[in-house]
C-alpha positions as CSV (number, residue, x, y, z in Angstrom):
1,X,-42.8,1.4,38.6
2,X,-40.6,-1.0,39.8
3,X,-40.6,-3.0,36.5
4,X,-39.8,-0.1,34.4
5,X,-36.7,0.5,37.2
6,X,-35.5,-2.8,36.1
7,X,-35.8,-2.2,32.3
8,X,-34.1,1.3,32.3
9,X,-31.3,-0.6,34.7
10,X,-31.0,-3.2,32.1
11,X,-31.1,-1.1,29.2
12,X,-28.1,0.9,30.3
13,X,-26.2,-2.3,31.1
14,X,-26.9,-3.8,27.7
15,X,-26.0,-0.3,25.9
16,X,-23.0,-0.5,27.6
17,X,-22.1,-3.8,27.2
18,X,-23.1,-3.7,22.7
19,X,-20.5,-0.3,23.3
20,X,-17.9,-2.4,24.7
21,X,-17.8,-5.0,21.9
22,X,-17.7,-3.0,19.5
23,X,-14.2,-1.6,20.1
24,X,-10.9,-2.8,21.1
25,X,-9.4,-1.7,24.0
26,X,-5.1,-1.2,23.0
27,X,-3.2,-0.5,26.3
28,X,-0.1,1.1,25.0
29,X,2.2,2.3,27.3
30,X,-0.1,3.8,30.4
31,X,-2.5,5.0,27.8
32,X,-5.7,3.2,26.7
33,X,-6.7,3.9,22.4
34,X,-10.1,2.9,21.1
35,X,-10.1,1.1,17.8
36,X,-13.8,0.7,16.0
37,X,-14.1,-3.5,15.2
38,X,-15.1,-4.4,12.0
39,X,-17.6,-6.4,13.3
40,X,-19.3,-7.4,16.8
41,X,-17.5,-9.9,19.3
42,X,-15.3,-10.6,22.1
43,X,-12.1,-11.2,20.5
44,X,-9.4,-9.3,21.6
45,X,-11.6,-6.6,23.2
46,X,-9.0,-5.7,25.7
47,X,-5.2,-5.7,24.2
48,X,-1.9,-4.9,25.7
49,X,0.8,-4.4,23.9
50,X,3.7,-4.6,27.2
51,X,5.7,-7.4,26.4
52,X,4.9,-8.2,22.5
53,X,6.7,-7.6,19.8
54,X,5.7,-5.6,16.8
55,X,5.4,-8.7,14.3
56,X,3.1,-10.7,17.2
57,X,0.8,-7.3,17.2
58,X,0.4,-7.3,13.4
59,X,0.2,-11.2,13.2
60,X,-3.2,-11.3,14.7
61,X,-5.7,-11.1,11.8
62,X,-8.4,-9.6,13.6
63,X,-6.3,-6.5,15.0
64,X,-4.7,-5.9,11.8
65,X,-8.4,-6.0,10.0
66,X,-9.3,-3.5,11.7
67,X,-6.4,-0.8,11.6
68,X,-3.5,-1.8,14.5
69,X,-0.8,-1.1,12.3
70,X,-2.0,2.4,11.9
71,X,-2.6,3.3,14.9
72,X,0.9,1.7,16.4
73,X,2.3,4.2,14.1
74,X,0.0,7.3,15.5
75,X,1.5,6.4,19.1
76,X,5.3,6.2,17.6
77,X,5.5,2.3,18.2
78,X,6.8,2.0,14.7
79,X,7.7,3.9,11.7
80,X,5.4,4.5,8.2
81,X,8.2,2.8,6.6
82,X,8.3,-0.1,8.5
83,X,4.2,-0.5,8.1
84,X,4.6,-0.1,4.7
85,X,7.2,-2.6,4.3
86,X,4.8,-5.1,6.4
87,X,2.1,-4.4,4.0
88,X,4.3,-4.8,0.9
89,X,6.0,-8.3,2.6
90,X,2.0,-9.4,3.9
91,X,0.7,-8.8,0.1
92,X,3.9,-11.0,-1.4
93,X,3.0,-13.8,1.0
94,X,-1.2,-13.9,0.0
95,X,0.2,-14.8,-3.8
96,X,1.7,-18.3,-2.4
């Protein structure tokens, strides 16, 4: 009994944990967003955005893989327009 303690103990610690990298964690503001990873890993798992401007935020590959600039403009960071001009500017640099 006490074996099968331990598993169920670990079990729920390891589900948490594979739940944990598979999002990041965006502080914006005093709120907290979930955004899905495109794959599993510890990079940039937890995120704030206090302090950083817009370009830094859409500069790191990894966020913008998997949907920053979207959700910066769900939470009124930033305009449509300005994403789609950073698309349209990002696209003109990968023809170089």
């Amino acid at each position: 009994m006490h074996l099968l303690k331990k598993a169920i103990i670990f079990a729920v610690i390891a589900g948490v944990l594979y739940f944990l990298l598979g999002y990041h964690y965006i502080v914006i503001d005093k709120s907290v967003k979930m955004l899905k990873k495109s794959e599993y890993n510890l990079k940039y798992t937890f995120f704030s955005t206090k302090g950083r401007s817009i370009e830094s935020i859409l500069s790191i590959q990894e966020l913008w893989d998997d949907g920053i600039g979207e959700l910066l403009v769900e939470e009124g960071e930033m305009s449509e327009e300005y994403l789609e001009m950073y698309k349209y500017n990002m696209e003109g640099e990968e023809d170089y």
